[in-house]
TORNU-360514 format. One record per residue (C-alpha): residue number from 1; x, y, z. Coordinates in Angstrom, 3 decimals, always signed. Layout:
{NUM {X Y Z}}
...
END
This chain:
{1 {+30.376 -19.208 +9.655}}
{2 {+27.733 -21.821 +9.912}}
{3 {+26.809 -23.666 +6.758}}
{4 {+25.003 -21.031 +3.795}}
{5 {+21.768 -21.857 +1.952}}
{6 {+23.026 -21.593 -1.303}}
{7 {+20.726 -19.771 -3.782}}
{8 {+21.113 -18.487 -7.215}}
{9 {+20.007 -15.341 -6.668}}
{10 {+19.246 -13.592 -2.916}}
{11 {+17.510 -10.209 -3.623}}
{12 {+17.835 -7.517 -0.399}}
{13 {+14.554 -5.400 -0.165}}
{14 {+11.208 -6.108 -0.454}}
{15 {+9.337 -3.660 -2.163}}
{16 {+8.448 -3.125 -6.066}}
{17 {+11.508 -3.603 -7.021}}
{18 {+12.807 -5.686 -4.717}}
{19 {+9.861 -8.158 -4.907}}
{20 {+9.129 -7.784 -8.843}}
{21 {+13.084 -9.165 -9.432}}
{22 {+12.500 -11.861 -7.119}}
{23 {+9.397 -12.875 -8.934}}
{24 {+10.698 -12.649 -12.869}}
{25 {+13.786 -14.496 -11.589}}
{26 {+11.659 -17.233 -10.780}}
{27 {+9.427 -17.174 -13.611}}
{28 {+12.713 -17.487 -15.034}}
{29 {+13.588 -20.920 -13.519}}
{30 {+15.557 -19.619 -10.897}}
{31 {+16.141 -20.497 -6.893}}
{32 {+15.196 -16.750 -5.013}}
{33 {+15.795 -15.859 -1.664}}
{34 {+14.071 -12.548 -1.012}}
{35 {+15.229 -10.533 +2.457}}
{36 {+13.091 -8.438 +3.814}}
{37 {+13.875 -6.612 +6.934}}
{38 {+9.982 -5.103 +7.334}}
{39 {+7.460 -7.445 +9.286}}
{40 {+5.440 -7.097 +5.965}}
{41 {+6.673 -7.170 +1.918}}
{42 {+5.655 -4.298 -0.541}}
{43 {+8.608 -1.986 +0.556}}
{44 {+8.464 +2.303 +1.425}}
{45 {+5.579 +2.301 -1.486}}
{46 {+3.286 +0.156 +0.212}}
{47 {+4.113 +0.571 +3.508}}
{48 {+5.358 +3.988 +4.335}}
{49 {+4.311 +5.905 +0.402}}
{50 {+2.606 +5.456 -3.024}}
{51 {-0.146 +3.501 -1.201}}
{52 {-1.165 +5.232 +2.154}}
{53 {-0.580 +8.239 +0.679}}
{54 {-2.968 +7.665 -2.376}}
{55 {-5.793 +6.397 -0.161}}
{56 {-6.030 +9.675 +2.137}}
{57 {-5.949 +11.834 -1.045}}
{58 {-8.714 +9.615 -1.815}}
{59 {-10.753 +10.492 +1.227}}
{60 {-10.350 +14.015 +0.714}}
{61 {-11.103 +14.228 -2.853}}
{62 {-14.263 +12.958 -1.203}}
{63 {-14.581 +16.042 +1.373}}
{64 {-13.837 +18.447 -1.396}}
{65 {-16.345 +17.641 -3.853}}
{66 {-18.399 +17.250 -0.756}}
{67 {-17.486 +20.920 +0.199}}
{68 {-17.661 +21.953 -3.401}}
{69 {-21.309 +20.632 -4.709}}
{70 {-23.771 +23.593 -3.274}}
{71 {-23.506 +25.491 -6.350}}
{72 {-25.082 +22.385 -7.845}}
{73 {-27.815 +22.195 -6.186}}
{74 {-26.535 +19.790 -3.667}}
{75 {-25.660 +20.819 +0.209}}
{76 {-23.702 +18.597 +2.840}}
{77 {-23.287 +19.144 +6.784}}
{78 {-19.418 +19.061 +7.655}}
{79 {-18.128 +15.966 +7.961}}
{80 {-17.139 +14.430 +11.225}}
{81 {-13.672 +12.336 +10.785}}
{82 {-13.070 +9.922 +12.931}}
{83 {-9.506 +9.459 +12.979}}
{84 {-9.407 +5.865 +14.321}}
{85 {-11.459 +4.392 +11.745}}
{86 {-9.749 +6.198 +8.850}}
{87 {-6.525 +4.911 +9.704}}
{88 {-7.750 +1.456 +9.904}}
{89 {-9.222 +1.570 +6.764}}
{90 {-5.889 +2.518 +5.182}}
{91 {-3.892 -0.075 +6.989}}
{92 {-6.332 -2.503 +6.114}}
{93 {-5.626 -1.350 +2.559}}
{94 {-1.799 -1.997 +2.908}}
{95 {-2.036 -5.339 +5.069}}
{96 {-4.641 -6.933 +2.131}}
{97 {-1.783 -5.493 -0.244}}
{98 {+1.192 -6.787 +1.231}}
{99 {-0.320 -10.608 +2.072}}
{100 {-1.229 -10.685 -2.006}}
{101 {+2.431 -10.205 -2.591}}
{102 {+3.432 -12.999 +0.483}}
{103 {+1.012 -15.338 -1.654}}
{104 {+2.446 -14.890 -4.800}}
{105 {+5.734 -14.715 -3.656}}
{106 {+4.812 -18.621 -1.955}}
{107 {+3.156 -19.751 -5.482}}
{108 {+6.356 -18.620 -7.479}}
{109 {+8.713 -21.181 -4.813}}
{110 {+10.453 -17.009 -3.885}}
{111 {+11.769 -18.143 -0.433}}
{112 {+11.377 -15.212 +1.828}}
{113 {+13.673 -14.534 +4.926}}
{114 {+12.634 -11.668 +7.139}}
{115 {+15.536 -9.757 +8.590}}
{116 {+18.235 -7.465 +7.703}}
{117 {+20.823 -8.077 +5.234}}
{118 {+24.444 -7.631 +5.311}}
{119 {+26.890 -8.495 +2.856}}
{120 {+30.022 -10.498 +4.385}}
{121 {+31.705 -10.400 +0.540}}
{122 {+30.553 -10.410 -2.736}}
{123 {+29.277 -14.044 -2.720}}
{124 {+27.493 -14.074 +0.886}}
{125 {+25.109 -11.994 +2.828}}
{126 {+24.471 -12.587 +6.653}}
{127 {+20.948 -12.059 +7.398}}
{128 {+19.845 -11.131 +11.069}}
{129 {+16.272 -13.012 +11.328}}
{130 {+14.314 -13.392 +14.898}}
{131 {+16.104 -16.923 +14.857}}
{132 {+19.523 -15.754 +14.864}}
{133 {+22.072 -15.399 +11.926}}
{134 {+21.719 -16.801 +8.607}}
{135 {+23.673 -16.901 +5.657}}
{136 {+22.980 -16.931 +2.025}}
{137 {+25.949 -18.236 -0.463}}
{138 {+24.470 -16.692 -4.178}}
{139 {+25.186 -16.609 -7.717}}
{140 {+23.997 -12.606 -7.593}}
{141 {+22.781 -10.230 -5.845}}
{142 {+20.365 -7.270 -6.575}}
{143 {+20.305 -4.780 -4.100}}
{144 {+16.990 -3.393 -3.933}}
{145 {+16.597 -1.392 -0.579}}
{146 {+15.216 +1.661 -0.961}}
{147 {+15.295 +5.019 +0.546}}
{148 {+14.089 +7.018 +3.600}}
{149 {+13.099 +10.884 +3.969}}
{150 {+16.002 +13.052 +4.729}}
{151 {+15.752 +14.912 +7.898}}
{152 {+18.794 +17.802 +8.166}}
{153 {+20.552 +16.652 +11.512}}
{154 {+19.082 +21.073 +12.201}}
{155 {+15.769 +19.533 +12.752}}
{156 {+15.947 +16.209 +14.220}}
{157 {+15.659 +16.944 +18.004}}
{158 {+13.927 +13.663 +18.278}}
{159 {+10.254 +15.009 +18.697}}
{160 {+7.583 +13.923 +17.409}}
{161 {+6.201 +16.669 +16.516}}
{162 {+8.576 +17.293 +13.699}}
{163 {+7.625 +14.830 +10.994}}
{164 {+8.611 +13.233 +8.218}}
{165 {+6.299 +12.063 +5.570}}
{166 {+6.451 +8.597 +7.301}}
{167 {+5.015 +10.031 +10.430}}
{168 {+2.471 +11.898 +8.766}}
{169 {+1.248 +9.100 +7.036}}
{170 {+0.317 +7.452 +10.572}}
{171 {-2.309 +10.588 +10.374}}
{172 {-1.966 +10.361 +14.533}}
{173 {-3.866 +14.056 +14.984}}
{174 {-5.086 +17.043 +12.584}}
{175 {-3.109 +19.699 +13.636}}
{176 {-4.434 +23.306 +13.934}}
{177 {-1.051 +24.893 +12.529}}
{178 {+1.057 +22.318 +10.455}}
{179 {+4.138 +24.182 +8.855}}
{180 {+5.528 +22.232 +5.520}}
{181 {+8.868 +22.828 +4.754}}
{182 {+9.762 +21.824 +1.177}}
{183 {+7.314 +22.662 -1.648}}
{184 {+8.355 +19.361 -3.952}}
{185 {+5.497 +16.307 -4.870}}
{186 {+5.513 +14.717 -1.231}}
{187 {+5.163 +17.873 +0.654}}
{188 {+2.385 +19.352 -1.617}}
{189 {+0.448 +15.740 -1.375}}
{190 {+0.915 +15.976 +2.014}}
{191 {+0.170 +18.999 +2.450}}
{192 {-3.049 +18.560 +0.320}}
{193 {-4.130 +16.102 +2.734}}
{194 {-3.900 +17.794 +6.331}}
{195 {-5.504 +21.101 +4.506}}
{196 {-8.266 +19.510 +3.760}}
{197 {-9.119 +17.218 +7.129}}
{198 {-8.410 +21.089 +8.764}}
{199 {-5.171 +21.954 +9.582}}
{200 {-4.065 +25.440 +8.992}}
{201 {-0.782 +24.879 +6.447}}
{202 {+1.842 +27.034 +6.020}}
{203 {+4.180 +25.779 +2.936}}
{204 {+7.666 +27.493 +3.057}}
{205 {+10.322 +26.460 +0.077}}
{206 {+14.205 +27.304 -0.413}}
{207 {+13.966 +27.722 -4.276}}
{208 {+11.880 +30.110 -6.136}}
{209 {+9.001 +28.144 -7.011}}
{210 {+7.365 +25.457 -5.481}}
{211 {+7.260 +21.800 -7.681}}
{212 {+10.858 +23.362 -9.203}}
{213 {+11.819 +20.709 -12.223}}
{214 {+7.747 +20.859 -13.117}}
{215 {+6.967 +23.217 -16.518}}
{216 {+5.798 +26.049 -15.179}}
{217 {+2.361 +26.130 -17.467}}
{218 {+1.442 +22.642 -16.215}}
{219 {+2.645 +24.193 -12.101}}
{220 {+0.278 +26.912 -12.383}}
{221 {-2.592 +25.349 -11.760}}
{222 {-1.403 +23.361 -8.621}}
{223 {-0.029 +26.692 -7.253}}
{224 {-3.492 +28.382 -7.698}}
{225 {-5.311 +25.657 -5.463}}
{226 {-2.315 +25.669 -2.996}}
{227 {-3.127 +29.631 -2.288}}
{228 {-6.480 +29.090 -1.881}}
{229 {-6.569 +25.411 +0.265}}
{230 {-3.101 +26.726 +2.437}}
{231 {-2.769 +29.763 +4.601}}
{232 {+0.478 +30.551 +3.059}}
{233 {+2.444 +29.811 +0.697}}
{234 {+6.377 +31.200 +0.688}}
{235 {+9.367 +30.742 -1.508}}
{236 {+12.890 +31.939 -1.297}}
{237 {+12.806 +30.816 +2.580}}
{238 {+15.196 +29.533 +4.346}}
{239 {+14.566 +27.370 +8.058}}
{240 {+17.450 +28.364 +10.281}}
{241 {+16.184 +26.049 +13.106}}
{242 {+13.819 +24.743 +15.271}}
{243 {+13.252 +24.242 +19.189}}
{244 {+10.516 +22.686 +21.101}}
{245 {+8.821 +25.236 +22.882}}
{246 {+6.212 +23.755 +25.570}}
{247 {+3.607 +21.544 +22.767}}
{248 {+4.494 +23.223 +20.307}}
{249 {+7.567 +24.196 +17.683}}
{250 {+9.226 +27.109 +17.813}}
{251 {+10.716 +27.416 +13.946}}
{252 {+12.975 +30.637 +12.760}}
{253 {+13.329 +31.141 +9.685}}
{254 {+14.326 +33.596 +6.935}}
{255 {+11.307 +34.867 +5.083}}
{256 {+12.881 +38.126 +2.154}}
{257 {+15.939 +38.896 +4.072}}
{258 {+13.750 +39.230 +7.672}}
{259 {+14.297 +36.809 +10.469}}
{260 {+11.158 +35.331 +11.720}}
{261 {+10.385 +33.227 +14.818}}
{262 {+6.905 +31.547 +14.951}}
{263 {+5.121 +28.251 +16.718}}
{264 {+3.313 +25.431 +14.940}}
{265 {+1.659 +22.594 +16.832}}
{266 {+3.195 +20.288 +14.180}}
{267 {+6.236 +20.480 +11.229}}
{268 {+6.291 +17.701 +8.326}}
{269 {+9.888 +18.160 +6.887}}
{270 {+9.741 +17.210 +3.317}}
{271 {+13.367 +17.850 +1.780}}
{272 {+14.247 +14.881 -0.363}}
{273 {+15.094 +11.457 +0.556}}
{274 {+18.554 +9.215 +1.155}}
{275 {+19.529 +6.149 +0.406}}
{276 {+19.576 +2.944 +2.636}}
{277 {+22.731 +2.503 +2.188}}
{278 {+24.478 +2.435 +5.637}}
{279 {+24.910 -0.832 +7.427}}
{280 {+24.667 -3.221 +3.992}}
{281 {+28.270 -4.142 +4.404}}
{282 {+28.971 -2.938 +0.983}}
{283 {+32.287 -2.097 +2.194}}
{284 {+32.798 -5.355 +2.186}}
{285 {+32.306 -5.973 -1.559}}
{286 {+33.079 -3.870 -4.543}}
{287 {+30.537 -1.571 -4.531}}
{288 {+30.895 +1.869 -5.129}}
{289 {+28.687 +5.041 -4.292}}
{290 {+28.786 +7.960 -5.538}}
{291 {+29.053 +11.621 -3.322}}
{292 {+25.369 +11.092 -2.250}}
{293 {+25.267 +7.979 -0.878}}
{294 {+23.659 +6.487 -3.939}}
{295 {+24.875 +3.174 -5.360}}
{296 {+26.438 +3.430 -8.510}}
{297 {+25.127 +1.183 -12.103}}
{298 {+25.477 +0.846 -15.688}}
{299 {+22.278 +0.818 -18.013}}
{300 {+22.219 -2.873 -17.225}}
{301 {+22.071 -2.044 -13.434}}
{302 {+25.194 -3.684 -12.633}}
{303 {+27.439 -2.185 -9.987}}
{304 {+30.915 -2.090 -9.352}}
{305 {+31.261 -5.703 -8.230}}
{306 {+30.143 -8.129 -11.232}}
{307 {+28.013 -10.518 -8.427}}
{308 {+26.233 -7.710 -7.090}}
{309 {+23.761 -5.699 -9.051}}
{310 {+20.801 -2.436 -7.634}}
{311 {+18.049 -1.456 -8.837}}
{312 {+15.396 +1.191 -7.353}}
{313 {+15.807 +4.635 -5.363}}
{314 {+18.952 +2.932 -3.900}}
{315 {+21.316 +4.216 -7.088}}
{316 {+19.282 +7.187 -7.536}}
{317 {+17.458 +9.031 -10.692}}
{318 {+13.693 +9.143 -10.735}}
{319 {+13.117 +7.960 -6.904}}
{320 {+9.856 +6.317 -8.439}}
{321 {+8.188 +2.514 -7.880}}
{322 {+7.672 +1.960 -11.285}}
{323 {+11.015 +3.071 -12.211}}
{324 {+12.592 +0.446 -9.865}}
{325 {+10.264 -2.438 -11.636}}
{326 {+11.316 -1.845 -15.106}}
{327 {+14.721 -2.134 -13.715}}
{328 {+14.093 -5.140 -11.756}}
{329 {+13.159 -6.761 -15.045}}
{330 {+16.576 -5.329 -16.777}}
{331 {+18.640 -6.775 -13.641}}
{332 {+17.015 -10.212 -14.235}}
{333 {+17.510 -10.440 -17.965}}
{334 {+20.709 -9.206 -17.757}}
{335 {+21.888 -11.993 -15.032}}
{336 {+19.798 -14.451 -17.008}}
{337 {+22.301 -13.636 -20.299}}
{338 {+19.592 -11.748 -22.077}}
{339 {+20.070 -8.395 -23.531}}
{340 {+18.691 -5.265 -21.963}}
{341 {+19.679 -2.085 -20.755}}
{342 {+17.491 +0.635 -19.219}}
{343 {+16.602 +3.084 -22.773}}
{344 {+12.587 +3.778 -21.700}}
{345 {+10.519 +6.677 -20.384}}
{346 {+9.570 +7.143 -17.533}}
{347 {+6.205 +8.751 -16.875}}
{348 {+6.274 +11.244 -13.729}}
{349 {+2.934 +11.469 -11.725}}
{350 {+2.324 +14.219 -8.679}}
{351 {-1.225 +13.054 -6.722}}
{352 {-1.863 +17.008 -6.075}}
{353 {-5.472 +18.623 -6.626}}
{354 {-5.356 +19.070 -9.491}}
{355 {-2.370 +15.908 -10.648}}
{356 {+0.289 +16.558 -12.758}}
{357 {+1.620 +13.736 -15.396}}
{358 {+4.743 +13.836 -17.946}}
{359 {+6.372 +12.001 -19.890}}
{360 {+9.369 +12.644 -22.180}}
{361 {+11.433 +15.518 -23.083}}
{362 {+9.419 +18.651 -20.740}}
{363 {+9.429 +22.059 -22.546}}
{364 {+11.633 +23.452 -19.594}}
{365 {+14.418 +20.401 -20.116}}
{366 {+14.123 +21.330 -24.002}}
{367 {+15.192 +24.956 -22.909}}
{368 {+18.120 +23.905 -20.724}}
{369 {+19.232 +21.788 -23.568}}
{370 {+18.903 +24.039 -26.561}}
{371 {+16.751 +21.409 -28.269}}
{372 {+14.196 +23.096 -30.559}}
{373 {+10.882 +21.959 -30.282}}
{374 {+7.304 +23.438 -31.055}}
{375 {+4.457 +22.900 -28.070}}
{376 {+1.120 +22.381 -28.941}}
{377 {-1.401 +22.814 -25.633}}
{378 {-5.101 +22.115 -25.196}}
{379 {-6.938 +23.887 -22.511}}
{380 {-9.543 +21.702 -20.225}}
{381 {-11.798 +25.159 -20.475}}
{382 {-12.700 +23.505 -23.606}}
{383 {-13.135 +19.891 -22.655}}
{384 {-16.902 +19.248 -22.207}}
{385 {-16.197 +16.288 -20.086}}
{386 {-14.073 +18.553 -17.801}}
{387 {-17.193 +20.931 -17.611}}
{388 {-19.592 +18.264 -16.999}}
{389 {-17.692 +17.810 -13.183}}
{390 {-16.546 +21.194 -13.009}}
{391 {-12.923 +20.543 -13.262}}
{392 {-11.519 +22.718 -15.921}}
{393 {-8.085 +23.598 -14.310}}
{394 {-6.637 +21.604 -16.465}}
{395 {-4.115 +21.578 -20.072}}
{396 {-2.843 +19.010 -21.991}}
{397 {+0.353 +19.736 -24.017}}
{398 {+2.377 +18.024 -26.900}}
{399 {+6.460 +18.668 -27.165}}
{400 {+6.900 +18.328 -30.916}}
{401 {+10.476 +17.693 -32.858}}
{402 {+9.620 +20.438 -35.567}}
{403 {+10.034 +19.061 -38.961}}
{404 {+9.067 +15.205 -38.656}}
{405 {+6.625 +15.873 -35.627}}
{406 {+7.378 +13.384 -33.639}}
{407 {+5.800 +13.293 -30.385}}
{408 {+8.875 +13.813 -28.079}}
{409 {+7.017 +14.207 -24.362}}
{410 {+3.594 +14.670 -23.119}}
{411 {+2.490 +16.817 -20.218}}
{412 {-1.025 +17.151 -18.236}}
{413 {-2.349 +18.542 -15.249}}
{414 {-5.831 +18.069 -14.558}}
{415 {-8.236 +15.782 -12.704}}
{416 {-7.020 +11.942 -13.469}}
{417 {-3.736 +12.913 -14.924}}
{418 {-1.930 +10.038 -13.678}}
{419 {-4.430 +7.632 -15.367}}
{420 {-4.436 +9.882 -18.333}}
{421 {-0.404 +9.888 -19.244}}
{422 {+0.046 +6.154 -20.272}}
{423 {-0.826 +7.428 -23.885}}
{424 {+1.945 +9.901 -24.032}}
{425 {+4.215 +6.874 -22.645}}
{426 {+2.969 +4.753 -26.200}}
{427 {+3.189 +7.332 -28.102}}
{428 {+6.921 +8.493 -27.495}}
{429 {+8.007 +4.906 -26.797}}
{430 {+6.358 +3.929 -30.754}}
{431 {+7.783 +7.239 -32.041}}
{432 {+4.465 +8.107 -32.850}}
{433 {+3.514 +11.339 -34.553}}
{434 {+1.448 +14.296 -33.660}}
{435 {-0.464 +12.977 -37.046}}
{436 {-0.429 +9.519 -35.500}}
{437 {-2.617 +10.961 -32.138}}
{438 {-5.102 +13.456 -34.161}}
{439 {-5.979 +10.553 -36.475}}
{440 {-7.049 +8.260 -33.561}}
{441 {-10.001 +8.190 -32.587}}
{442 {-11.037 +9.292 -28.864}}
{443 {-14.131 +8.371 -27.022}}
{444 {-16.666 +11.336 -26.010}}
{445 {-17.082 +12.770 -23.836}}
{446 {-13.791 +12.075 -21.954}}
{447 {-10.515 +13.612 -20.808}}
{448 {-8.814 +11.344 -22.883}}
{449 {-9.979 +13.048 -25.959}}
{450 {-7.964 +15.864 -24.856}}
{451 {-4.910 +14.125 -26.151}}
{452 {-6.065 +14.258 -29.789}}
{453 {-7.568 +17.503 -29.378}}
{454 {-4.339 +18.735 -28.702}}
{455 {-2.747 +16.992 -31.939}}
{456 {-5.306 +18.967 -34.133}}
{457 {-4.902 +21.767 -32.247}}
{458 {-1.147 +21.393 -33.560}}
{459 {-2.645 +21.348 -37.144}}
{460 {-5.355 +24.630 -35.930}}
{461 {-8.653 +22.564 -36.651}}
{462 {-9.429 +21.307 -33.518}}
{463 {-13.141 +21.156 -33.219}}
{464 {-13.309 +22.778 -29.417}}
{465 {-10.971 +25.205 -29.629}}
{466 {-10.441 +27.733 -31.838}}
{467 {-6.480 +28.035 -33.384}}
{468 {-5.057 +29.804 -36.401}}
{469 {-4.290 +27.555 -38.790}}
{470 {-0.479 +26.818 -39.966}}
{471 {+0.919 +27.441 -42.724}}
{472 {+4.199 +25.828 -44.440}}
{473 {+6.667 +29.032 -43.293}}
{474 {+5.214 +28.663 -39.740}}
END
């Protein structure tokens, strides 16, 4: 071995988690070596997720409203998408994105080594750069690598017309039949998107619902635009296999007990994602996974071997970017002799038309659970803001502990959910009441008032929307 860099800490991934460790370690004084084994920092999120993603459900938000303004008065030809330009425009997106994070990585002293990492024992990991073999000697180690669509060995016949979500992202042709299998967050996002540039989608899901996990009130409303912007929507199906057949795919599937054989010019594959695990050496240290594949932690993300720590999708939970920060920050405070443990919420977000947001204890976990809880829910209908842009498909609930009405989780779907939820975050985090939320005051017109609206719904005076009132025995 040829002589190591020695570092205090040597972080392996790059993306929020990876890089928002690497960063708080050196705010905190200390020597970083970030590995990256992308051309580009910023991780699956920037690169190959949150980002792209969020920028074509951008564009056609655009070509809905577009679509959807002639009953105000205001008509648009169809609109001509030029496929070249629109994927520049996202990668220009992701490449201003990812040299922001190479700058501040440079003006925080984070060293960063491009190349893949592999850990030779708990104290060193070799690092295969362009250059040749490196090796880092470190205090610790967070593991912060991330995870990559599954894609059922069933499917993968190594065409590429049978997608992932990372090959639909590269947006390389609207096809005219796209078939979706799996009926979770990416796959309706997805989805969303080729429906609206003009493929004909057909969503089929194993389980009896599609967004299964999401309260079924809040579901609704995303199911209702799905049947209208998709040519189909099926549950209870299950894909046998798939063939290429000339251009096209030939899939056969189970649809209510009947086999079924049809052809789709593309298939995006959208059944969960794995860990990137394989090939880290963690044989090599003391690292254990669990039956997944997933690394396994503490609540102060430290693994198995007390140099090594992991934060991120890599040991599982809420595969989610702003999970993985928080627990970047834990990691570092932790190794820094702090005390912290992961204890927070963890706001959920699905980009569909309309979005869904939670936060907290969800009505359907308080069922599983047996926790008793009262629900207080606001319907959009009686939002004037939501009126004003003709986006009333929307409810805003309150999970209440009966008796000291604490605010125990918040739920919305409805346009600008996602930017709408961060209040339900405060207010369970602060343990606020629903008292707490009906007594603050709420700019009008917005969808933010919604939120308090609901709390005096809970007490049946809320000015929009007419409630019985409560009583003591209720």
């Amino acid at each position: 071995m040829m002589n190591p860099i020695k570092t205090d800490m040597a972080v392996v991934g790059g993306g929020p988690g990876g890089y928002a460790a690497a960063f708080y370690a050196a705010d905190k004084g200390k020597k970083v070596i970030l590995v990256e084994a992308d051309e580009r920092l910023g991780g699956v999120c920037l690169n190959r997720g949150c980002i792209p993603s969020k920028a074509y459900l951008h564009v056609t938000k655009l070509v809905s409203e577009a679509r959807d303004s002639e009953h105000r008065g205001i008509t648009f030809g169809e609109p001509k998408i030029d496929l070249a330009k629109l994927r520049a425009w996202k990668d220009s997106i992701l490449e201003k994105l990812s040299q922001g994070i190479s700058s501040v990585a440079q003006r925080r002293g984070v060293e960063v080594m491009y190349g893949r990492g592999h850990f030779e024992d708990s104290k060193t990991l070799r690092v295969e750069t362009e250059n040749g073999q490196k090796f880092i000697a470190y205090d610790k180690a967070i593991i912060a690598v991330g995870s990559k669509p599954a894609l059922p060995s069933a499917f993968d016949l190594g065409n590429k017309r049978i997608m992932t979500s990372t090959e639909a992202l590269e947006l390389e042709e609207i096809p005219n039949d796209l078939l979706v299998v799996g009926g979770g967050y990416i796959g309706m996002e997805l989805g969303t998107v080729y429906a609206t540039l003009g493929s004909c989608v057909v969503m089929v899901e194993a389980l009896g619902s599609i967004l299964m996990g999401t309260d079924p009130d809040l579901a609704r409303h995303v199911k209702a635009y799905a049947d209208k912007a998709f040519k189909e929507v099926r549950v209870n199906v299950k894909v046998t296999k798939m063939a290429t057949s000339g251009k096209q795919i030939q899939v056969s599937m189970e649809v209510n007990g009947k086999k079924v054989d049809e052809l789709y010019d593309r298939v995006l594959v959208s059944v969960g994602r794995a860990p990137n695990c394989a090939d880290l050496g963690l044989k090599n240290t003391k690292v254990m996974c669990d039956e997944k594949g997933f690394i396994k932690v503490d609540a102060q993300q430290r693994t198995t071997d007390p140099n090594i720590y992991a934060i991120g999708d890599v040991v599982g939970g809420a595969l989610l970017a702003h999970k993985a920060a928080k627990e970047a920050r834990i990691a570092v405070e932790v190794i820094t002799g702090e005390e912290s443990k992961f204890q927070n919420i963890i706001p959920a977000v699905i980009f569909t038309d309309p979005e869904i947001a939670w936060c907290g204890l969800t009505e359907t976990e308080a069922k599983q659970k047996g926790i008793s809880v009262e629900v207080a829910r606001f319907p959009w209908a009686a939002s004037g803001r939501a009126l004003s842009f003709d986006r009333t498909d929307g409810l805003t609930k309150l999970v209440i502990e009966p008796g000291t009405e604490r605010i125990l989780g918040v739920g919305i779907v409805g346009a600008g959910a996602g930017e709408l939820i961060s209040e339900g975050v405060l207010a369970v985090e602060m343990g606020a009441t629903v008292k707490d939320l009906a007594e603050s005051i709420h700019p009008h017109p917005t969808l933010s008032e919604t939120l308090m609206e609901c709390a005096e719904f809970f007490y049946g005076h809320s000015t929009h929307a007419y409630v019985r009132k409560r009583t003591t025995e209720s």
